[in-house]
C-alpha positions as CSV (number, residue, x, y, z in Angstrom):
1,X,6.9,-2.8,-1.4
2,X,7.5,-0.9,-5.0
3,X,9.5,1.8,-3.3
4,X,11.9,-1.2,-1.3
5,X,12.9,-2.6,-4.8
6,X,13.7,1.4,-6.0
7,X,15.7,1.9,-2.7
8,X,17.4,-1.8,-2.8
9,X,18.8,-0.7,-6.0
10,X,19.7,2.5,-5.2
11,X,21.5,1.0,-2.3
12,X,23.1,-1.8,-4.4
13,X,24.8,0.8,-6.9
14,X,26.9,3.6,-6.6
15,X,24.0,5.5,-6.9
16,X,25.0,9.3,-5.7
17,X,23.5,10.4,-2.2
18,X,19.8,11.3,-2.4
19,X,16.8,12.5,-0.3
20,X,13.6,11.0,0.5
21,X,10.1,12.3,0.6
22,X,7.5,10.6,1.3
23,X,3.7,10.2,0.3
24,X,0.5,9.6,2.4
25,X,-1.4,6.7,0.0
26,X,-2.9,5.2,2.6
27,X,-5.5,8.2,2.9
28,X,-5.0,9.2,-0.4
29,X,-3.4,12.8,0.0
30,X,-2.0,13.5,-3.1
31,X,-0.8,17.4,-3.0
32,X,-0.6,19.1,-6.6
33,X,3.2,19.0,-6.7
34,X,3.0,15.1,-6.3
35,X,-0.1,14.6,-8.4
36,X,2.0,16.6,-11.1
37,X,5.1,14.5,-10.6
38,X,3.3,11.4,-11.0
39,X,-0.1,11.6,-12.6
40,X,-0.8,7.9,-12.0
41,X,-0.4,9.1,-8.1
42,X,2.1,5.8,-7.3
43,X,5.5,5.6,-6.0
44,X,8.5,5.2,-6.6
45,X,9.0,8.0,-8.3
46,X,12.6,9.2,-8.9
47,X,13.4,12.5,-10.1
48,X,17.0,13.5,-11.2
49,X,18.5,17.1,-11.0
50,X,18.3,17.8,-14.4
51,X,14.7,17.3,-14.2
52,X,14.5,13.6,-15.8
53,X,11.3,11.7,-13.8
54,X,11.2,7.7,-13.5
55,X,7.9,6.3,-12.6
56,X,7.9,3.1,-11.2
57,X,10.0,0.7,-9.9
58,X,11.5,-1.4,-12.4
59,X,11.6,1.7,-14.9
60,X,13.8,3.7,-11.9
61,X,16.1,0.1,-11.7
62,X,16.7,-0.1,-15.1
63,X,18.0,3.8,-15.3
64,X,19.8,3.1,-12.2
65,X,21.2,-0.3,-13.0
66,X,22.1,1.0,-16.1
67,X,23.6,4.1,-15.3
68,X,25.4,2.6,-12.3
69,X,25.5,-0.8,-12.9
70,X,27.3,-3.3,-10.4
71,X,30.5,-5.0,-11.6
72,X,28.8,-7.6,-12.6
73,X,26.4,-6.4,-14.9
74,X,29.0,-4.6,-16.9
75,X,29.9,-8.4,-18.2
76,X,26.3,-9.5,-18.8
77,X,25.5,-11.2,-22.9
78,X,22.7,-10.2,-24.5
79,X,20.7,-13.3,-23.7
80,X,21.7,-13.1,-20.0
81,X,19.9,-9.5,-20.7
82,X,17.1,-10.9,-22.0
83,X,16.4,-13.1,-18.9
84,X,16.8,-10.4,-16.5
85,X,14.3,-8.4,-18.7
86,X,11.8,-11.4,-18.6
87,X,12.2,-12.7,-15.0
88,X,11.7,-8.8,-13.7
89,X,8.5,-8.7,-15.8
90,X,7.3,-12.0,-14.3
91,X,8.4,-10.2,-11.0
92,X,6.4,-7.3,-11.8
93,X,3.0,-8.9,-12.8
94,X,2.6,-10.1,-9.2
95,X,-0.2,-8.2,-7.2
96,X,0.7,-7.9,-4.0
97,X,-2.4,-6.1,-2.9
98,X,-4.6,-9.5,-4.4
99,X,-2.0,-11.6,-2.8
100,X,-2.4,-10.2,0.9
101,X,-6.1,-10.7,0.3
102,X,-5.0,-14.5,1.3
103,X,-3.2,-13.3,4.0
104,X,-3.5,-16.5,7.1
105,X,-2.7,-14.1,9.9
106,X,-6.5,-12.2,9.2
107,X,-9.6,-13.5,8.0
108,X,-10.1,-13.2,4.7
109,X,-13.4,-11.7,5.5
110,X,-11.8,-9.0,7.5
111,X,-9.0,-8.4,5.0
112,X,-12.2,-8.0,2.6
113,X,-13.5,-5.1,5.1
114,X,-10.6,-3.6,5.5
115,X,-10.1,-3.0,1.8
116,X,-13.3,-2.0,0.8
117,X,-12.7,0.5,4.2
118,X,-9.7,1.7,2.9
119,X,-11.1,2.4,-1.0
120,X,-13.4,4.3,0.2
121,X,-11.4,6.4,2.5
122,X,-8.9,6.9,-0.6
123,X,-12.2,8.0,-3.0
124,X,-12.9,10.5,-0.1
125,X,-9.8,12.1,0.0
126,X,-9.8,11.9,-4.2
127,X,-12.9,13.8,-4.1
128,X,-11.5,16.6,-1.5
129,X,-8.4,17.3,-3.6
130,X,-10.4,17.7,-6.5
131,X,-12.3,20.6,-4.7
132,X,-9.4,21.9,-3.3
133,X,-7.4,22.0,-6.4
134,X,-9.2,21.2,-9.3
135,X,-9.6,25.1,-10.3
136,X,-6.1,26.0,-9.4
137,X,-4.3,23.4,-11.1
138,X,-6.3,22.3,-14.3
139,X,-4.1,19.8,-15.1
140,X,-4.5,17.7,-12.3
141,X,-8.4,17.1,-13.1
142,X,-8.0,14.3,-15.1
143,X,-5.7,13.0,-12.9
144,X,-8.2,12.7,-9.7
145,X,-10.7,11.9,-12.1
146,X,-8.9,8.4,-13.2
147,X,-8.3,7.3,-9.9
148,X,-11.5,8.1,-8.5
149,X,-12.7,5.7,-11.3
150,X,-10.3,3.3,-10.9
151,X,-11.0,3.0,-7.5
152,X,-15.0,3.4,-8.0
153,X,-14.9,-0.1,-10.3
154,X,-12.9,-2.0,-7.9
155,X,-15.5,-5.0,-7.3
156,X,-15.9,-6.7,-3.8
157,X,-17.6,-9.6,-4.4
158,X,-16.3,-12.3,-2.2
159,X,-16.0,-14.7,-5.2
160,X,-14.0,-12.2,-7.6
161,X,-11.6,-11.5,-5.2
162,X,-10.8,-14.7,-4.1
163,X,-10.1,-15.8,-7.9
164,X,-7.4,-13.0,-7.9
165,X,-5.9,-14.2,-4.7
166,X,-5.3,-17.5,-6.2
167,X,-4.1,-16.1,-9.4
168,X,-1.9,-14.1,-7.3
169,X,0.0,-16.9,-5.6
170,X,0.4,-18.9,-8.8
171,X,1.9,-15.9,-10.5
172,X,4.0,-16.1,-7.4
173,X,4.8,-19.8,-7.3
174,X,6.3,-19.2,-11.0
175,X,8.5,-16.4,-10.1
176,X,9.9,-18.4,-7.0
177,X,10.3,-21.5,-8.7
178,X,12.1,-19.5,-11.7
179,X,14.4,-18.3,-9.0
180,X,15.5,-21.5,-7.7
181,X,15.9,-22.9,-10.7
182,X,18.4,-19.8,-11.1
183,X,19.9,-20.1,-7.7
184,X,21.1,-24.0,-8.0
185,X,23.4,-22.8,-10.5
186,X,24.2,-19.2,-9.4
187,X,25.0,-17.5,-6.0
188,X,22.5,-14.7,-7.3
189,X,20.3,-14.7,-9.5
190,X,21.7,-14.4,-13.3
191,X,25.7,-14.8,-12.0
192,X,28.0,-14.1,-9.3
193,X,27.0,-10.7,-8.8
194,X,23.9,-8.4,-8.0
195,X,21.7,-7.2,-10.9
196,X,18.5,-5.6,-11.6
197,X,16.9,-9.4,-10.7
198,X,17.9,-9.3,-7.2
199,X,16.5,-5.7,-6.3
200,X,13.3,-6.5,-7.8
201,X,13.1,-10.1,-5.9
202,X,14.6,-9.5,-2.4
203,X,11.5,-7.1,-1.2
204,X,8.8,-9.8,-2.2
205,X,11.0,-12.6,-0.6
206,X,10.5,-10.7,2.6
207,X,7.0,-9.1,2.0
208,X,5.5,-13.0,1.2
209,X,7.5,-13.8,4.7
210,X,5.9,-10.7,6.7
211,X,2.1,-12.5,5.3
212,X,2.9,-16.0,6.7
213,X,4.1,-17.7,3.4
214,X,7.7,-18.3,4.6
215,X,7.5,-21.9,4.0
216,X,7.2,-21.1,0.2
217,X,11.1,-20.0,0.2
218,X,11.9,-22.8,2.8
219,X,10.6,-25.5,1.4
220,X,13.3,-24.1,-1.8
221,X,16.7,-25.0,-0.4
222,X,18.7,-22.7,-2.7
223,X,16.6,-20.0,-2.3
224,X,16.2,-20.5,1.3
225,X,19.9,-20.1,1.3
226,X,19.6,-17.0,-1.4
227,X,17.6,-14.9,1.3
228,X,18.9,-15.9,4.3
229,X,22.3,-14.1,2.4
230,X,21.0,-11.0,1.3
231,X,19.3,-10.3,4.7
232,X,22.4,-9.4,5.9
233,X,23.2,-7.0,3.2
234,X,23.7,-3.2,3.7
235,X,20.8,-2.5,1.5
236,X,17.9,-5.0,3.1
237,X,19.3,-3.5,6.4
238,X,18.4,0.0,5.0
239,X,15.7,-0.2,2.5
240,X,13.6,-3.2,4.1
241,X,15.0,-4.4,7.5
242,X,13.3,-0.9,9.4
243,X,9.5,-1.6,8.1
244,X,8.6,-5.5,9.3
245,X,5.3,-6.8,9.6
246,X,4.5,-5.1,13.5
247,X,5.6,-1.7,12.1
248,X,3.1,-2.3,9.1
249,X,0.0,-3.7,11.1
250,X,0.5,-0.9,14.0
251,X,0.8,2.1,11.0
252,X,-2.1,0.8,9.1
253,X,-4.7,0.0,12.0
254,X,-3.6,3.1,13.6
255,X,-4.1,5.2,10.3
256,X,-7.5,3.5,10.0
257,X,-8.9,4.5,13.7
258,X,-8.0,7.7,13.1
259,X,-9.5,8.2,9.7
260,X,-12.8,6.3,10.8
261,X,-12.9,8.8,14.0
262,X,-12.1,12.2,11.2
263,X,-14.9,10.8,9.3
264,X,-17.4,10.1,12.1
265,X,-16.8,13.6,13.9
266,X,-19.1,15.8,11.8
267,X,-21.9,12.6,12.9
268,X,-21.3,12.6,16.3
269,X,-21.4,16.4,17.0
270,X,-25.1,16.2,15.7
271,X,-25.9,13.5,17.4
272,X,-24.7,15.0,21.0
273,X,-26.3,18.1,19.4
274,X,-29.7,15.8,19.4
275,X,-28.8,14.1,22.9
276,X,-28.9,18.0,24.4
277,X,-31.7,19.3,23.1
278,X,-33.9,16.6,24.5
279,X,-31.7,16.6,27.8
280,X,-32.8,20.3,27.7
281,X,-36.7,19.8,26.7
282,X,-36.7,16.9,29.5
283,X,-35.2,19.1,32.0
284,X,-37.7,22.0,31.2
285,X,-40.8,20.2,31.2
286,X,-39.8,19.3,34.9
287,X,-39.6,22.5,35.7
288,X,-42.8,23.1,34.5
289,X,-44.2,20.6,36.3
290,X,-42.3,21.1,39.7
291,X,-43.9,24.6,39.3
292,X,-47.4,23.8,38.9
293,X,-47.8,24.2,35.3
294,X,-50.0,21.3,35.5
295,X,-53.0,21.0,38.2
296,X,-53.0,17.4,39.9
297,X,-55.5,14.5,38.5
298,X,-58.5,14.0,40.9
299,X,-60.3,10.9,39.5
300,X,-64.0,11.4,40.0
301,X,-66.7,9.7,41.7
302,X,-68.2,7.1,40.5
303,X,-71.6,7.2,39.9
């Protein structure tokens, strides 16, 4: 979702044409040129010709907005600043990941699995680049060393996580209610024309719909209106439109069977190892026997 609001923006300005790579964090392959680009091993990460690197998404909108701002943020007061400042911070504090925790198309118990799953696949894959590259590229050992540690004092416990779900959604039901308190009196957010608000907002309006919490935008009549508008921009046609809820489940349980099968390989080759040898010891001792390796039980008399 981070990388939607950098592209929205992008899309939204007269940002020049750019190119796209992209980065496998579901596993948690981060190569050495990435892990060196970005240290804290997130995206988006833009990074300009003359060598200048933004790190995350409401630092690369800000550049952007700034350096290619829409007509109407060339007019904007300082104050009307201010509140786009504050309202993309508010935007920012939400946790997505807590918030799909809550999710009402899974369990929450399975969306508990699947996370813990996930971590440890991540701390895995951590551990392997730090092998592979930790004598090569010095540099980049503190860098797998803080996110295997991050990810090491994640906690599970039902109880914890649940809190943060519902910490989540009230940091959520303040940004919405913010926004259409702004929207009664605007057709976007701070004014008649796009600004830094909108990119950051538009990708969690649809993100919240993908989960199931649509009725939290519908039940807002102005910003019910607000998204079904900006779903038929350009830019929510290119940046977001493409990756809807089906796309995301299918990518993510596929990526999962696969890892769990990688993983399990090395476990199952000694187990089939195990299965022959006693096929083999089975299979030998009949021969044996078929041969006359062992003379026939007479019972004796009794006495």
């Amino acid at each position: 979702m981070e990388s939607m609001k950098a592209h929205v923006g992008l899309f939204e300005t007269d940002f020049p044409p750019f190119s796209v790579q992209s980065v496998d964090l579901f596993r948690g392959v981060y190569s050495p040129t990435f892990a060196l680009l970005q240290p804290n091993c997130t995206v988006p990460v833009l990074q300009m010709p003359n060598g200048k690197t933004f790190r995350d998404a409401e630092e690369i909108l800000t550049f952007v907005h700034n350096a290619y701002p829409s007509k109407g943020e060339l007019n904007l007061s300082s104050e009307v600043e201010a509140s786009v400042k504050e309202f993309c911070d508010l935007v920012s504090s939400w946790d997505e990941i807590e918030f799909s925790f809550g999710n009402p198309y899974a369990s929450r118990s399975r969306g508990l699995i699947e996370m813990s799953v996930v971590w440890r696949i991540r701390m895995g894959a951590l551990r392997k680049n730090l092998r592979m590259y930790g004598q090569r590229y010095p540099a980049l050992v503190s860098t797998y060393l803080k996110r295997i540690n991050e990810l090491e004092k994640q906690d599970f416990a039902w109880d914890v996580r649940v809190e943060k779900a519902l910490e989540s959604s009230r940091v959520l039901e303040q940004m919405l209610d913010r926004a259409e308190e702004q929207l009664s009196k605007y057709q976007f957010l701070f004014g008649g024309s796009w600004t830094i608000a909108d990119s950051m907002l538009v990708p969690v309006l649809h993100r919240i719909t993908e989960l199931g919490h649509g009725q939290r935008i519908e039940r807002r009549i102005n910003l019910a209106r607000y998204f079904v508008m900006v779903s038929g921009r350009p830019s929510f046609q290119l940046a977001i439109a493409p990756f809807d809820s089906s796309w995301m489940r299918k990518n993510f349980y596929k990526k999962l069977l696969i890892e769990i099968l990688l993983r399990a390989l090395p476990y199952v080759a000694i187990l089939l190892v195990f299965v022959a040898i006693v096929i083999m010891a089975i299979a030998e001792n009949a021969r044996h026997i078929t041969a006359g390796g062992h003379e026939p039980f007479v019972p004796r008399d009794s006495p």
